[in-house]
C-alpha positions as CSV (number, residue, x, y, z in Angstrom):
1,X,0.0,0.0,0.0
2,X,1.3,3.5,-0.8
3,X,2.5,5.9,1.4
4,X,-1.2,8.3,2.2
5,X,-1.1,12.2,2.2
6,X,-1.0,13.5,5.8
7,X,-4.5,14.4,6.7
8,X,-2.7,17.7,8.8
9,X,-1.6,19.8,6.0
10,X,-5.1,21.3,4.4
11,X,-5.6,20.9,0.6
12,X,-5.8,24.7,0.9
13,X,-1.6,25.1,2.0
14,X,-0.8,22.6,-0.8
15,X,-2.4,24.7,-3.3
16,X,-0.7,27.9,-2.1
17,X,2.7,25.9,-2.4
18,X,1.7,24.7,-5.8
19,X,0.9,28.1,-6.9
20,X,4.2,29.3,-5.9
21,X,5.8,26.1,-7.2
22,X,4.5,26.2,-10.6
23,X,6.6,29.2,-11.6
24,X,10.0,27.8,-11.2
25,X,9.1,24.6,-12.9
26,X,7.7,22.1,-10.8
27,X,4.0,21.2,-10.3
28,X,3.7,17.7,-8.2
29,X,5.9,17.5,-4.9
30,X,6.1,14.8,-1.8
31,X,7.8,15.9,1.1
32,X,9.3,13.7,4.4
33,X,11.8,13.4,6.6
34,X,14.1,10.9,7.1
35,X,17.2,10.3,9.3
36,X,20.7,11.7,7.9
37,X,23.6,9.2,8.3
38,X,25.7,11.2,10.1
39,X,26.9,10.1,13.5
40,X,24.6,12.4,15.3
41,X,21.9,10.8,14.6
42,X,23.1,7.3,16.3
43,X,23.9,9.4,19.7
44,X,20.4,11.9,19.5
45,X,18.6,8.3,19.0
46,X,20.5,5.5,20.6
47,X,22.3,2.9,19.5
48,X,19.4,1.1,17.4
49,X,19.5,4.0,15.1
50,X,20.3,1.1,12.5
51,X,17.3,0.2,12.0
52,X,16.2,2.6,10.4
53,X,16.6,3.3,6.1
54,X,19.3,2.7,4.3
55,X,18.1,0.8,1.4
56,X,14.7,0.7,-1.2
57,X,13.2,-1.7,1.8
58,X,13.9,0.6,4.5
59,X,12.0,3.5,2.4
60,X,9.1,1.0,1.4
61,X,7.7,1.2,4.9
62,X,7.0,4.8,4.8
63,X,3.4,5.5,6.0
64,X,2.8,9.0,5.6
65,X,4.4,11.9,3.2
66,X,3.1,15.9,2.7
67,X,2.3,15.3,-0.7
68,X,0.6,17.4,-3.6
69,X,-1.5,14.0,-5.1
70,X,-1.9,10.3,-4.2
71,X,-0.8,9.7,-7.7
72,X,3.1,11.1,-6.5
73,X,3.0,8.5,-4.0
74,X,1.5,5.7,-6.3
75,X,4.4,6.5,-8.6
76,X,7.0,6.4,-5.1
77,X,5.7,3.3,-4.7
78,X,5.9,1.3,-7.8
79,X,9.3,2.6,-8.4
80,X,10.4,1.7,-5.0
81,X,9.2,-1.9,-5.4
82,X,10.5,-2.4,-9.2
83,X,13.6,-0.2,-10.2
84,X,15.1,1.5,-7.2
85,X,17.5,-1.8,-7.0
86,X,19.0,-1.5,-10.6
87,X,19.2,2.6,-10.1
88,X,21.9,3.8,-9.2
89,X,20.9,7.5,-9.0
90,X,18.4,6.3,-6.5
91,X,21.1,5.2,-4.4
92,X,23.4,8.1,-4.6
93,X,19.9,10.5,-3.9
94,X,19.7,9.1,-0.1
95,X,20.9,11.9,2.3
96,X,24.4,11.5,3.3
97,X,26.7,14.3,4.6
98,X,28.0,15.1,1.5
99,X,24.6,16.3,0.5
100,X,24.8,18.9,2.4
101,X,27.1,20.9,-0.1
102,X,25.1,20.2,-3.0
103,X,21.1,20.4,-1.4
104,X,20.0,19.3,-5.5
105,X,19.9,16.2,-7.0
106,X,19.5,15.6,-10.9
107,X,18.6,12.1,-11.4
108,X,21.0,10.4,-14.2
109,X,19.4,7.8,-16.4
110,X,21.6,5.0,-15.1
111,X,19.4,2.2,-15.4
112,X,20.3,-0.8,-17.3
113,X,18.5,-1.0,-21.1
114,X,16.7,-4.0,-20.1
115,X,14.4,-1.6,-17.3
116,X,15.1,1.8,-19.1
117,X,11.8,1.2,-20.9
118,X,9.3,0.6,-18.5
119,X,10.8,3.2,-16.4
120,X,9.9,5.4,-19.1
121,X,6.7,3.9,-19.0
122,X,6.1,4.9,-15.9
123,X,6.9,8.1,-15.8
124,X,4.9,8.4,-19.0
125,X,2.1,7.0,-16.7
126,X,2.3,9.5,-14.0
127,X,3.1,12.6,-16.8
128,X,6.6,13.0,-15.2
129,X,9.7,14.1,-17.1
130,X,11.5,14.4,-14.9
131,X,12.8,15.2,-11.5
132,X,15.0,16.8,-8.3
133,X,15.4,16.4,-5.0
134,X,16.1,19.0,-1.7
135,X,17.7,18.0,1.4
136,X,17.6,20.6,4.3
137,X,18.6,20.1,8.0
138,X,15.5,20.2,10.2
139,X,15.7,22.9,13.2
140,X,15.8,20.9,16.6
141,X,16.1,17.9,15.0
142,X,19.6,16.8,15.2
143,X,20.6,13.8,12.2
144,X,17.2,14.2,10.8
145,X,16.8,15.4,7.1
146,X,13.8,17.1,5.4
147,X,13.4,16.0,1.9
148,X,11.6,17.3,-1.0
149,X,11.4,15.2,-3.8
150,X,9.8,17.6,-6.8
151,X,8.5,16.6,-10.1
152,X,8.2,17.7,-13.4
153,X,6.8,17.2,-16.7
154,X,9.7,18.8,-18.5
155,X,13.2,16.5,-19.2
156,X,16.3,16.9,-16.5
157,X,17.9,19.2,-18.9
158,X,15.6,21.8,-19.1
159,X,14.7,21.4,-14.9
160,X,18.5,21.3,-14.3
161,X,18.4,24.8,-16.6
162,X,15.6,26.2,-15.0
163,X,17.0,25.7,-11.3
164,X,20.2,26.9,-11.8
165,X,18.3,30.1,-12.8
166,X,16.0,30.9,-10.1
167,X,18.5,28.6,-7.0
168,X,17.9,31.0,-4.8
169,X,14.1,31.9,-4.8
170,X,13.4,27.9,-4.9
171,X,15.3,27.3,-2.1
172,X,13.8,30.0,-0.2
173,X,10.4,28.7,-1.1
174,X,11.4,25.4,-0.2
175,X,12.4,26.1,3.4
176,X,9.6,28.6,3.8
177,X,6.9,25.5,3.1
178,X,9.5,22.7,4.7
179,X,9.0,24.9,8.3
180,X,5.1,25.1,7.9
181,X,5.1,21.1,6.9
182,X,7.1,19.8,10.1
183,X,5.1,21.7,11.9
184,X,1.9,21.2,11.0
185,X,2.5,17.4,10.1
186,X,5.2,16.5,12.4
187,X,3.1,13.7,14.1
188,X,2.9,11.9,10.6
189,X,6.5,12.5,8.8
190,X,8.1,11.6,12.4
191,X,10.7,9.4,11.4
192,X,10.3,6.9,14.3
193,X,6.4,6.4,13.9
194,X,6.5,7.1,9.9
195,X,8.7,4.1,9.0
196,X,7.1,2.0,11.8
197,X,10.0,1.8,14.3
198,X,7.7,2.5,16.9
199,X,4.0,0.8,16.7
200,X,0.9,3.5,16.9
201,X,-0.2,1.9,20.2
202,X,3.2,2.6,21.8
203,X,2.7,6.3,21.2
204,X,-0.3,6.2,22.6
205,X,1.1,4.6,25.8
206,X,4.2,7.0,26.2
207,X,1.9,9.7,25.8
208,X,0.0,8.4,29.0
209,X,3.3,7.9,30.6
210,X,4.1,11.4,30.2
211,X,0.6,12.1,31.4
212,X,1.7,10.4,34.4
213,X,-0.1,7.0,34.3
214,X,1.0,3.5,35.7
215,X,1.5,0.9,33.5
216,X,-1.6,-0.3,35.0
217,X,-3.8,2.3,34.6
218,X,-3.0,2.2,30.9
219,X,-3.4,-1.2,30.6
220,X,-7.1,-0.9,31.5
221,X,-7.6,1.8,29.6
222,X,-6.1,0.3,26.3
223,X,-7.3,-3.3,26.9
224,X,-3.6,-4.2,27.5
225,X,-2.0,-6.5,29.7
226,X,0.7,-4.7,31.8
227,X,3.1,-7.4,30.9
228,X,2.3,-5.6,27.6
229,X,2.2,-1.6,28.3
230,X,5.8,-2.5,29.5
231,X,6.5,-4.9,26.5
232,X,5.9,-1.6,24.3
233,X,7.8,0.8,26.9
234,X,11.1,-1.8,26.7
235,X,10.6,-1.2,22.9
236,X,10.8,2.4,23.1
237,X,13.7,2.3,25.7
238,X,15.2,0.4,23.2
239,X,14.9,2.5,20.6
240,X,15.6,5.4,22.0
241,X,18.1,4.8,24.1
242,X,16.7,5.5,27.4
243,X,17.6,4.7,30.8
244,X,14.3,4.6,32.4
245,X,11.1,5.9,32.0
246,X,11.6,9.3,33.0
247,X,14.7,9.1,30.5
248,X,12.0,7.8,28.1
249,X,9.7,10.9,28.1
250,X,12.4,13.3,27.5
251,X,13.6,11.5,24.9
252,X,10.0,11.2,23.7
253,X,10.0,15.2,23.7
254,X,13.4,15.6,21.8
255,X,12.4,13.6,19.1
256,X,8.9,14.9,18.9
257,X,6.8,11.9,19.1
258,X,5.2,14.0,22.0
């Protein structure tokens, strides 16, 4: 199943981002935010930090994106699960440090004749020529990156052209809208819950911890066992490298699952 649009960004803020978009070449857009591989990210999240992506699977399991269509993410998703493998531009796009000094991607037609031609297919499918890609450090996030993947229906030539042009205005545009998406979506594109690191239910139950319920208490409020409110609170320790469960809460804050 795709990725879904994140019910907290109103159809009325994508249309204003599209309207600015449009201008400097782009008209379709998904946006998330995923963990950078620096070594930050391993201390600000623990030592489990591997688990997260670091390859086409690790992406597949993306549940929510900021996105201007479904049809974006239908396209994220079939090319995820059939080409991303035998593309090597897909693997040099994933946000490294070395990003950092160039924040655009170009993708280069590096897949092998055999696939070239349904790729083109594809793209033919979803009216995409062609397409770049945004990396920007998010504020208070350390070892997280925001990512804006945009799309076109002109070829890489003329979008690598047209952004060379207007650099400047695009990036300010894409920071301006970046800010209003992590805020107002942050509970969906939250790396930790987005790729499924930790469940839905175990949200819910460090939010009652922070509330300051017992693991018993929440277990009769959720149906749960308490063997299995703390089964879900070992998980997040786990995960987040906490030392107990006041540890866990704070750590809870910083990485703004609460």
């Amino acid at each position: 199943m795709p990725a879904q649009h994140s019910g907290y960004v109103s159809s009325q803020v994508i249309n204003t981002f599209l309207e600015k978009l449009r201008p400097l070449g782009f008209g379709r857009f998904y946006y998330c935010i995923l963990p950078d591989d620096l070594p930050s990210f391993s201390e600000s999240i623990g030592r489990n930090s591997k688990l997260f992506f670091g390859n086409p699977s690790g992406l597949k399991k993306m549940r929510f994106a900021v996105s201007s269509d479904d049809k974006i993410l239908q396209f994220r998703d079939e090319f995820l699960y059939r080409f991303s493998r035998a593309d090597c531009s897909f693997l040099y796009s994933r946000p490294s440090s070395c990003i950092h000094r160039h924040p655009f991607y170009f993708p280069v037609r590096r897949i092998d004749e055999r696939r070239r031609r349904s790729v083109e297919h594809l793209k033919a499918k979803h009216n995409i020529g062609g397409a770049a890609t945004f990396y920007h450090k998010v504020a208070g996030r350390e070892g997280w990156m925001g990512i804006f993947h945009l799309f076109s229906e002109q070829e890489e030539v003329e979008i690598e052209r047209n952004v060379q042009s207007r650099h400047q205005e695009l990036v300010a545009l894409l920071e301006e809208y970046s800010s209003i998406f992590n805020y107002l979506a942050h509970l969906d594109i939250n790396p930790i819950a987005n790729f499924g690191l930790l469940s839905p239910t175990c949200i819910k139950i460090l939010t009652m911890v922070a509330e300051g319920d017992s693991s018993e208490e929440i277990g009769k409020k959720l149906f749960l066992t308490e063997r299995g409110v703390n089964y879900h609170l070992d998980r997040a320790r786990e995960i987040l490298g906490a030392r107990n469960r006041t540890n866990l809460v704070s750590k809870a804050y910083q990485t703004g699952l609460l």
